[in-house]
C-alpha positions in Angstrom: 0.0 0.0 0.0 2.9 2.4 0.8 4.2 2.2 -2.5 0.6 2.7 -3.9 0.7 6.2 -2.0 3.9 7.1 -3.1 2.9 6.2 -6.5 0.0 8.7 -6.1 2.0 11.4 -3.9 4.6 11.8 -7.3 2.6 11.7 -9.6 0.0 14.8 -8.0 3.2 16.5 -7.0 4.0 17.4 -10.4 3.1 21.6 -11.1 -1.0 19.6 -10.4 -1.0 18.9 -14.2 -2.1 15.1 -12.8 -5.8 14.3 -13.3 -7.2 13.2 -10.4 -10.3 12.5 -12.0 -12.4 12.1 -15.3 -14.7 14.0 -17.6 -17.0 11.6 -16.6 -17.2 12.6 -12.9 -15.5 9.1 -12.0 -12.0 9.5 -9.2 -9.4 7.3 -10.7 -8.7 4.1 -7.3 -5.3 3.5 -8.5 -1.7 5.2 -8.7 -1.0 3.4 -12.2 -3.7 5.4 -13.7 -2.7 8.5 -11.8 0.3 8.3 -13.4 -1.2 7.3 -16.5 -2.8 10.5 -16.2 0.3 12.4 -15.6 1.5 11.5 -19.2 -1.3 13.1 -20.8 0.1 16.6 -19.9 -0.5 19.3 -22.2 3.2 20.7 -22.9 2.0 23.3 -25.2 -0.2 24.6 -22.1 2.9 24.5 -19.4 5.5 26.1 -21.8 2.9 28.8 -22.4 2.5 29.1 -18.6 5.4 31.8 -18.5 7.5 33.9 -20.7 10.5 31.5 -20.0 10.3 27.7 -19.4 13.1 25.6 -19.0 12.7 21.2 -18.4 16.1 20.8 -16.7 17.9 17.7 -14.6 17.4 19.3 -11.3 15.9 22.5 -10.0 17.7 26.2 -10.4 18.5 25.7 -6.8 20.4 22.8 -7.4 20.8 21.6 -11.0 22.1 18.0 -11.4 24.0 18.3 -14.1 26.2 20.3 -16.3 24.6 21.6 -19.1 21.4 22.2 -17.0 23.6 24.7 -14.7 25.0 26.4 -17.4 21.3 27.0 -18.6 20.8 28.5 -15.3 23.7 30.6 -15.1 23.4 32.1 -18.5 19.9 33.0 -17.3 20.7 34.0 -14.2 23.9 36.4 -15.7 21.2 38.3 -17.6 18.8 39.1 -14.7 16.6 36.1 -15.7 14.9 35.0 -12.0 11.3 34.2 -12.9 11.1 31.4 -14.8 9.2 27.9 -15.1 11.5 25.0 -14.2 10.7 21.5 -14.4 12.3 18.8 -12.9 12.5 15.9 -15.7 14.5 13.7 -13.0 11.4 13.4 -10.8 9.4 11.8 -13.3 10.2 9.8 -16.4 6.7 10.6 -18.1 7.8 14.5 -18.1 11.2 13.6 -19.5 9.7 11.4 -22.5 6.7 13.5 -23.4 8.6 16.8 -23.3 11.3 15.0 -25.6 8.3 13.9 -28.1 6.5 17.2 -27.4 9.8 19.3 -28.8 11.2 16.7 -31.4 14.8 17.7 -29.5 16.2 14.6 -28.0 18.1 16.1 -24.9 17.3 17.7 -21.5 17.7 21.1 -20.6 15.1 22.5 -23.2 14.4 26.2 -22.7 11.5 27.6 -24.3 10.2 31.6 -24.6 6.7 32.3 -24.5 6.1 29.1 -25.8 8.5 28.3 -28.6 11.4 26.0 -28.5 14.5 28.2 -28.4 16.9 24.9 -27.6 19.4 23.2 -25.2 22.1 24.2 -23.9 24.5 24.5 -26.9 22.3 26.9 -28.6 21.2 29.4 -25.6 25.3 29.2 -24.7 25.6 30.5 -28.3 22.7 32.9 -28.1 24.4 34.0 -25.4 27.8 34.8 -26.6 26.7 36.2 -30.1 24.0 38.6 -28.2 20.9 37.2 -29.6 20.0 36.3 -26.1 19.7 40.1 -25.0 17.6 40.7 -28.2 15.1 37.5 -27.3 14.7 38.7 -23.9 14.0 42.1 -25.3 11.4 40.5 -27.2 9.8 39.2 -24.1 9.8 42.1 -22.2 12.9 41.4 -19.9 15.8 43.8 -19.7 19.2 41.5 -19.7 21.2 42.8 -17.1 24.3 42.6 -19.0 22.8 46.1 -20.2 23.1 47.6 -17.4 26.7 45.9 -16.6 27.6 47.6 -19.9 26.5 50.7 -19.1 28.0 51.2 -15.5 32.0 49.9 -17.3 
């Protein structure tokens, strides 16, 4: 039973994109189809959510792995703090169907008001040819290497 409720517990943790019950009024009993539910997210809803999603290993706290940190810290070197982060190392179905949903087959994938900017490779390079400042602009966030330019 334990497992059951942990099962259950995961699956509902997720951003409460889980479906905890039916169209048809009827509660799903089980964590199998709990999770089943968590696999029918709609991705085009959550990277709509906010002006700047990113599906990384880890959380911007405490990204678990290299090319997810270096997403952060390029975000986080142009004033970037408010942004949607999903963990894809808490549950496989996010992982997959974000994969599927993009057609990109690595994790981190960053995405601005709802388009598929990349991985890491490409914002690193967005970065350093100054397109990022320029696609921020676009979103209505002022990079703060701007400002660092200015005050030189």
């Amino acid at each position: 039973m334990n497992t059951l409720v942990r099962s259950a517990v995961r699956c509902l943790r997720v951003d409460n994109v889980c479906r905890t019950g039916r169209a048809d009024g009827q509660v799903f009993t089980s964590a199998r189809l709990l999770c089943a539910a968590a696999g029918q997210r709609d991705f085009a809803e959550m990277v709509k959510k906010d002006k700047v999603v990113v599906f990384m290993k880890g959380t911007p706290a405490q990204p678990m792995c290299g090319f997810s940190n270096a997403v952060v810290q390029i975000l986080r070197m142009h004033g970037v703090d408010e942004y949607a982060a999903y963990n894809v190392l808490d549950d496989q179905d996010l992982r997959q169907g974000v994969k599927a949903f993009s057609n990109w087959p690595t994790i981190p994938q960053v995405f601005f008001n709802g388009e598929f900017v990349g991985g890491c490779d490409i914002l690193l390079q967005m970065h350093q040819n100054g397109d990022l400042v320029e696609e921020l602009r676009k979103l209505g966030i002022r990079s703060a290497l701007l400002d660092a330019e200015k005050s030189k």
